[in-house]
Structure formats: C-alpha cells, structure tokens
C-alpha positions as CSV (number, residue, x, y, z in Angstrom):
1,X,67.3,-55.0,51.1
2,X,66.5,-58.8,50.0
3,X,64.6,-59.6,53.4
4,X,61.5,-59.3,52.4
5,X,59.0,-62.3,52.5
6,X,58.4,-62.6,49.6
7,X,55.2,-65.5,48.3
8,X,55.5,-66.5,44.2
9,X,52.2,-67.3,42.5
10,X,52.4,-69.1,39.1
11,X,52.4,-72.1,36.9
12,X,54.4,-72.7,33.9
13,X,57.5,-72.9,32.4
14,X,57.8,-69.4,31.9
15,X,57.0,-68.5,35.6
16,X,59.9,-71.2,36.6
17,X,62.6,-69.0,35.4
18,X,61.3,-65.9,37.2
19,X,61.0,-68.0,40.5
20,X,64.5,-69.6,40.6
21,X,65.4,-65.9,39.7
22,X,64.9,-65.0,42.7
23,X,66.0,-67.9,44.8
24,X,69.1,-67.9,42.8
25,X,69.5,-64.3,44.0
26,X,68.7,-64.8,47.8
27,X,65.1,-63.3,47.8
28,X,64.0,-64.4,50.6
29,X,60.6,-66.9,49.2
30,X,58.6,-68.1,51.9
31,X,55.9,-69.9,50.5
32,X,54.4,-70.3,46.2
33,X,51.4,-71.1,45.2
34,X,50.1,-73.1,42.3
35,X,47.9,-75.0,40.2
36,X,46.1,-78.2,41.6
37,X,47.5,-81.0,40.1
38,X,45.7,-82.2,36.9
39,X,45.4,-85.7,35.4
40,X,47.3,-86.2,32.3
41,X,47.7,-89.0,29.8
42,X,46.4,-92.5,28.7
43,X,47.1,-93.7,32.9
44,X,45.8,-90.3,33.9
45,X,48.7,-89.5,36.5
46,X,48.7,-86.9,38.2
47,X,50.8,-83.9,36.7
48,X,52.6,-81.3,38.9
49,X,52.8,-77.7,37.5
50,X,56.3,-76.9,36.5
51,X,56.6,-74.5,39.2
52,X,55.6,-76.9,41.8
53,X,58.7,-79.4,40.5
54,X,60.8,-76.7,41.0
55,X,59.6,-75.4,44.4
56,X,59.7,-79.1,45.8
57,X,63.0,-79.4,44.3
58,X,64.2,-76.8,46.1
59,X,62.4,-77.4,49.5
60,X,59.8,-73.9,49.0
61,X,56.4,-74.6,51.0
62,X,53.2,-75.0,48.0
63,X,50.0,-74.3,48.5
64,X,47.3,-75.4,45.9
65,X,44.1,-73.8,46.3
66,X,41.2,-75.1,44.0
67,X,39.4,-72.2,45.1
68,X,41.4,-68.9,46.0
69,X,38.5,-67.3,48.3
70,X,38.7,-70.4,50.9
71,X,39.2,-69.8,54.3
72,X,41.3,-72.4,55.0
73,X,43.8,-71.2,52.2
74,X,43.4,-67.4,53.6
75,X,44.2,-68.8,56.3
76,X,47.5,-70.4,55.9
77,X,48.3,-67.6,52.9
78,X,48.4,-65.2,56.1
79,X,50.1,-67.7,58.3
80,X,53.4,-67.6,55.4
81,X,53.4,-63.5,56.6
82,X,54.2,-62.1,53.1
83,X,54.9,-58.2,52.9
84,X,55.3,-58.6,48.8
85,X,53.5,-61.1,46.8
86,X,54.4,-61.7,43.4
87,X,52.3,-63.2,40.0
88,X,53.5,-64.6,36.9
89,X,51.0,-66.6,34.7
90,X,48.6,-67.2,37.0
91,X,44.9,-66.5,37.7
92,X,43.1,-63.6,38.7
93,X,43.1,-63.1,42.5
94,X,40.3,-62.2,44.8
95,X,41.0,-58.7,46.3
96,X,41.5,-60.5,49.8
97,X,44.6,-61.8,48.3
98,X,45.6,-59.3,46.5
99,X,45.6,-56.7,49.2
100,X,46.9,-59.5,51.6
101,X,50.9,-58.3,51.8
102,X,51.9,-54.8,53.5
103,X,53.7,-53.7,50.1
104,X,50.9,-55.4,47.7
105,X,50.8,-57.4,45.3
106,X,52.4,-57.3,41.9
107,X,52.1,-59.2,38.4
108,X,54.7,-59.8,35.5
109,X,53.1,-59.3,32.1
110,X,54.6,-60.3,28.5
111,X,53.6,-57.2,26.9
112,X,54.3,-53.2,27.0
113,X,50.8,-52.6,28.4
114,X,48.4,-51.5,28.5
115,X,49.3,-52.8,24.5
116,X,48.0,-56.4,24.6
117,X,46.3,-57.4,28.4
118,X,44.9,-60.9,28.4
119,X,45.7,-64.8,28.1
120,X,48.6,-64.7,25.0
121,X,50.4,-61.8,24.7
122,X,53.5,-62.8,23.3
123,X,51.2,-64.6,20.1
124,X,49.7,-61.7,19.1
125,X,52.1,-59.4,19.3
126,X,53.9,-61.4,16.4
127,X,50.5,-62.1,14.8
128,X,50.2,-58.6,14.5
129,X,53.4,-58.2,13.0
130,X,54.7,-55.5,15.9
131,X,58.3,-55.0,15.8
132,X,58.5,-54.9,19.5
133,X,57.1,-55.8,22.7
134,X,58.1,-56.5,25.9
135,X,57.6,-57.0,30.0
136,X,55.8,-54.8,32.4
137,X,55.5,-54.9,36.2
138,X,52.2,-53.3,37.7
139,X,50.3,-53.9,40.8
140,X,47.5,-55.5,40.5
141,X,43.8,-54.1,41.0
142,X,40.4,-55.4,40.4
143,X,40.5,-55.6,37.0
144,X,42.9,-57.8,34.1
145,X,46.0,-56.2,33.5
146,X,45.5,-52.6,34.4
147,X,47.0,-51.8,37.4
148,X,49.3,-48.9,37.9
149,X,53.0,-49.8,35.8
150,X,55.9,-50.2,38.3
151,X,58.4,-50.8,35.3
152,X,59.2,-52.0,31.6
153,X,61.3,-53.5,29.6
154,X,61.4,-53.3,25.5
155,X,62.3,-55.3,23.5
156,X,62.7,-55.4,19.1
157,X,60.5,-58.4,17.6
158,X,62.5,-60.0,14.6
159,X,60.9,-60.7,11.1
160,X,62.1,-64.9,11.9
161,X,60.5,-64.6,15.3
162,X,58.3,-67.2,16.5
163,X,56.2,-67.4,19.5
164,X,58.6,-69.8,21.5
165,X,61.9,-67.6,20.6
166,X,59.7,-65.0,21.3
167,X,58.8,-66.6,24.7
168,X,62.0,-67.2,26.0
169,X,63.6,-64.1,25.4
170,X,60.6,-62.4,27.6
171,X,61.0,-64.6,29.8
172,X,64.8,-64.1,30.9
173,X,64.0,-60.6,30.7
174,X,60.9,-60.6,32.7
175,X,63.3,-62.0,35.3
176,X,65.6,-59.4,35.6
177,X,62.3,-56.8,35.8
178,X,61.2,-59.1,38.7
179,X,64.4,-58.7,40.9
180,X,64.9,-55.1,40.0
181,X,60.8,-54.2,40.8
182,X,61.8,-56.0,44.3
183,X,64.4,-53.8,45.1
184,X,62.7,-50.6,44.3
185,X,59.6,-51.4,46.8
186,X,62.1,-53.0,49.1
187,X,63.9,-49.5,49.6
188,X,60.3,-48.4,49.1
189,X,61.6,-46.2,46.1
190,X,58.2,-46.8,43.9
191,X,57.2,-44.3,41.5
192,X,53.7,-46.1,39.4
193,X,52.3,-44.8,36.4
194,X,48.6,-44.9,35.9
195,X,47.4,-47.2,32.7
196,X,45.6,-45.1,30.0
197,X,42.1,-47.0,29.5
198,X,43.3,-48.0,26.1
199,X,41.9,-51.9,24.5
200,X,43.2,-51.1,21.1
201,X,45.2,-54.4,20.5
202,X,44.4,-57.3,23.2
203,X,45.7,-60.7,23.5
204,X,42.6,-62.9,23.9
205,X,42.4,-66.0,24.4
206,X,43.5,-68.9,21.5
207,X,41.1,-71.0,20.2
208,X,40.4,-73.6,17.4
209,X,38.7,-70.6,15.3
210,X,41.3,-68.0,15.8
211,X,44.1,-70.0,15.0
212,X,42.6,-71.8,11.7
213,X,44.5,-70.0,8.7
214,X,43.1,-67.7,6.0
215,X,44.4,-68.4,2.9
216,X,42.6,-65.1,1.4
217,X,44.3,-62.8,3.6
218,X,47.9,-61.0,2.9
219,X,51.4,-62.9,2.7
220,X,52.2,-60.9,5.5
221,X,49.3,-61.9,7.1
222,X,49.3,-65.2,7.1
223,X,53.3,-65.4,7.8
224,X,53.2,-63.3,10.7
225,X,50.3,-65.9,12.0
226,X,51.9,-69.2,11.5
227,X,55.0,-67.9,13.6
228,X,53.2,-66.2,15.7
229,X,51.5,-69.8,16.8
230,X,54.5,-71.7,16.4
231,X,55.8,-73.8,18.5
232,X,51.9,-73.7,20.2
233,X,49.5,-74.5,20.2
234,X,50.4,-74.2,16.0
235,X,48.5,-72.9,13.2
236,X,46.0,-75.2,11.7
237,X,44.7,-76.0,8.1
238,X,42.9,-78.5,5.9
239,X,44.5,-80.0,3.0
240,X,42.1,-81.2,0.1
241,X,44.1,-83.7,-2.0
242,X,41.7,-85.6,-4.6
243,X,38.4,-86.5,-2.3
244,X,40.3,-86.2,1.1
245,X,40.2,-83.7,3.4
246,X,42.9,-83.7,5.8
247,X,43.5,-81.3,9.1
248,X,46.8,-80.5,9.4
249,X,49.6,-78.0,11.3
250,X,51.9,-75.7,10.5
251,X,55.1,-74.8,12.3
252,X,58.2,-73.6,10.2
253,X,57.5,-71.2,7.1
254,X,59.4,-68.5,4.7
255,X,57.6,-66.5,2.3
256,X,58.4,-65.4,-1.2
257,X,57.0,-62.2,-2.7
258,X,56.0,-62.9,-6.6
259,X,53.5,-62.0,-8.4
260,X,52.0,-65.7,-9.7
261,X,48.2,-66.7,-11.6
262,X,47.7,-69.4,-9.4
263,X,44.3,-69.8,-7.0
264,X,45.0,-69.0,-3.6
265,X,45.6,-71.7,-1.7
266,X,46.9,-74.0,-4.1
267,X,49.7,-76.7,-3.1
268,X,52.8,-76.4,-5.2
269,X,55.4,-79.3,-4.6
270,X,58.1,-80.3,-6.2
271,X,60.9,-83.3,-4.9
272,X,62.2,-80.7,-2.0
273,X,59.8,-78.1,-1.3
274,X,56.1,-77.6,-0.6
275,X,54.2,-74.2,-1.0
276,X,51.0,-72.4,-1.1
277,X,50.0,-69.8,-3.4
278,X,48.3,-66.9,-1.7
279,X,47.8,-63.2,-2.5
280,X,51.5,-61.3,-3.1
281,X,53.3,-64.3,-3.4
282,X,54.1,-67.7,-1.6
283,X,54.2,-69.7,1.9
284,X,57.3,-72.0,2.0
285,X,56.2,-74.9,4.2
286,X,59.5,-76.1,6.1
287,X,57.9,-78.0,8.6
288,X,54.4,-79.8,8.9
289,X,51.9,-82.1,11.2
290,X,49.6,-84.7,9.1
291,X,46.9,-85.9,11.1
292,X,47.9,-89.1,11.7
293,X,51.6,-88.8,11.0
294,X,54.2,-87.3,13.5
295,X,55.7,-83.4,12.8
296,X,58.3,-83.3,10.2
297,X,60.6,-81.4,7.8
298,X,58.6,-80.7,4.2
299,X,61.4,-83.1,2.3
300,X,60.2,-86.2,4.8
301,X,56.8,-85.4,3.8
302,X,56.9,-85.4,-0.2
303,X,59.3,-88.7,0.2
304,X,56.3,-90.6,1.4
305,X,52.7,-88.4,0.6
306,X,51.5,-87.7,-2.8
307,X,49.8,-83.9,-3.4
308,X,47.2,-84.3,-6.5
309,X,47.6,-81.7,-9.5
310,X,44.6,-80.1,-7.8
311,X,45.8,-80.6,-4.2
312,X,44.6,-77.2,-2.3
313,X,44.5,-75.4,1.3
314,X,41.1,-75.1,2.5
C-alpha cells in the first residue's frame, strides 16, 4: 500500500513535521522540492528552508526551482516518476505540475475550507474569535484553495489560544490527515467532495496595516487579535508617553471585563502590571517588545521605563 512514489513540496517548519511524517512511516519519498535558498542576516549567508535541512539530513533528492514552469525542472520533476505529489505551505503550481503524477496532486490546508483559503489561516481563524478550525486535504485545481476535499480534520480553538499553540497543534494533526489521505488513494478508495464557492471569511495575507491594533474596537476584539498574531509576526502599537512616540509589540495578554471612565487607550501601570483601557474593560499586557529594547515580561519593563500620567496607546 506505501509503494507509491511519492514527491513532498514545501518550506517551513510546519511542512517539516508532515514530511518526516511520512518518512518516519515508510512512505516511499523519492524526491522534495523547495524554496531557493535566500540570504539572511548582517553576513548575508545563505539560508536553507527547514525542509531542505531535513531532506539533506535524511539523504531525500531537492530540487529548487526559481521558476516552477522551467524545462529543465519539468524535466527532472518527471525523471523522479512520482504517481502522488503532495503540498504543504508552498506556492501555487503551474497545471503542468500539478497534473504531473498518475494519482494527482494534493495540498494540506490549516483550515476547514472552503472557511479561510489563502496565506494565514490559522491567524485569522483566532482573530476572528472561531471556536474551531482545522486541516483539510483537497486536490489541487487551477485556482487557491478550492479543489475538491479528500478529508478533514476538526479541531476546538481555546479562549488562551495563540497562533503558535494554534500552529503546532494543526500541524501534528495535519500529519496524521497526510498519511491517512495516502492510503485512501493508494488503495484508490477516494471519495472528493466538491467546495461550495463560498469567500465568506478568508485568510489573506499579513501586513503592517492589518496587524496595527485598534484600540476603539471591542475587548474581544482586540484580545482575540493580539493572540491571534502572537508569537508572529505580533501585533503592533504606538506608545505616546510625554512627547515620544514609540512603536512597539505585543505578545502575551489577559483581558478584564469592567466597566471603567477612562479614554480608550490609556496606559494604566502600577509596580507589577501594565494595561490599557479600551471599550468593555481592560487589556493586561504580560509580555511586550520596545523598539529598541529586547521582548520581555511587563514587570521587567516598569522596573526600568517610566509611563507619564498621560502615557496612551495610539
């Protein structure tokens, strides 16, 4: 049942665990394909993708196509004689690839689509304060993230939840819908259902703008955003203490529902804690970035950095 040739495309972390998923399991992967190696740093190394560490470390063949329409990298993609390939946090593949393998192609998504296709699933789905998500296998077609559903797997989004607990949760459990998607089109046992053409809730992409925080909107709101970007890329804010205006993260938080007088926004400290007043009650920061100082716990901060009476979130 495990012989088929089976060629991994992915990059990160999270794609890692589902690859050495199957190699721990004796799926037979002939070949993975990854990102081009980037400069990185002040001596601009080069920097292998995770998954390329891993497939070296484990003697896999890696291709690294800049562009995935080449002929040369056709060309040795069909020379690796794949029937399955398989996706996970890749980029979007040319139909030549794509329809390359005798059983297809499929991806691995972090989401119960067609709820949430695009770049960051998993951070919107807490953003949006759903109490659960999940992993979906689906063959891929022309399009982003609407290809016919092989299988799913839910699971409940806690109230603590962060992105990266989030993260690593899908990701074990996106591995065990990887080996058990193998083995239903190995015994060619498939059974797809067709996506819905719904775009109610996407994940698209992060940027500076979407991850700045609104003070003005709901507790709830703004709580289910800072976890939903923490550990990355973090929730941002400025800080306007006396004349200075200072860009800063935020990673850990706990809210408090009270009704208060106080502006939203404003910075209340005392010798242990640090919060913002907002609408419905109040953000307990727990743990913070400065610009200019390293991350660290709320205490650390008020030991050494003075908030003025009129200190506020921007």
């Amino acid at each position: 049942m495990k012989d088929l040739r089976i060629v991994f495309m992915g990059t990160p972390d999270f794609a890692v665990t589902i690859l050495k998923h199957l190699v721990d399991n004796d799926y037979n992967v002939v070949g993975v394909i990854t990102a081009s190696d980037k400069p990185a740093g002040r001596g601009r190394k080069l920097n292998e993708s995770a998954v390329k560490k891993y497939a070296t470390s484990v003697n896999l063949p890696v291709l690294q196509p800049t562009n995935l329409k080449n002929e040369d990298f056709n060309k040795q993609l069909k020379e690796l004689k794949a029937d399955l390939q398989i996706v996970v946090a890749f980029r979007m593949l040319p139909r030549v690839v794509w329809q390359m393998p005798k059983y297809g192609t499929f991806n691995l998504h972090a989401s119960l689509l067609p709820e949430y296709r695009g770049a960051a699933p998993i951070h919107w789905a807490i953003i949006n304060g759903e109490t659960k998500t999940g992993v979906t296998t689906f063959f891929i077609d022309d399009k982003i993230d609407t290809g016919e559903i092989i299988l799913q797997e839910e699971i409940e989004v806690l109230e603590t939840e962060t992105v990266g607990t989030l993260h690593d949760k899908l990701m074990f459990l996106g591995a065990d819908l990887v080996g058990k998607t193998v083995d239903l089109i190995a015994t060619e046992n498939v059974t797809t259902t067709k996506q819905p053409d719904l775009e109610e809730k996407s994940a698209s992409k992060l940027n500076p703008e979407n991850c700045r925080i609104d003070w003005s909107d709901s507790l709830d709101n703004i709580y289910n955003k800072i976890r939903g970007l923490n550990p990355f890329p973090a929730a941002w804010t400025i800080i306007k203490n006396d004349e200075e205006e200072i860009s800063s993260k935020i990673y850990g938080v706990k809210k408090e529902n009270e009704l208060h007088n106080f502006a939203v926004g404003k910075i209340i400290t005392s010798k242990k804690e640090l919060k913002v007043a907002v609408n419905g009650g109040y953000i307990i920061i727990n743990e913070i970035k400065i610009a200019g100082k390293k991350k660290m716990d709320s205490k650390s901060l008020l030991n050494g950095f003075s908030f003025s009476t009129e200190s506020k979130m921007l």
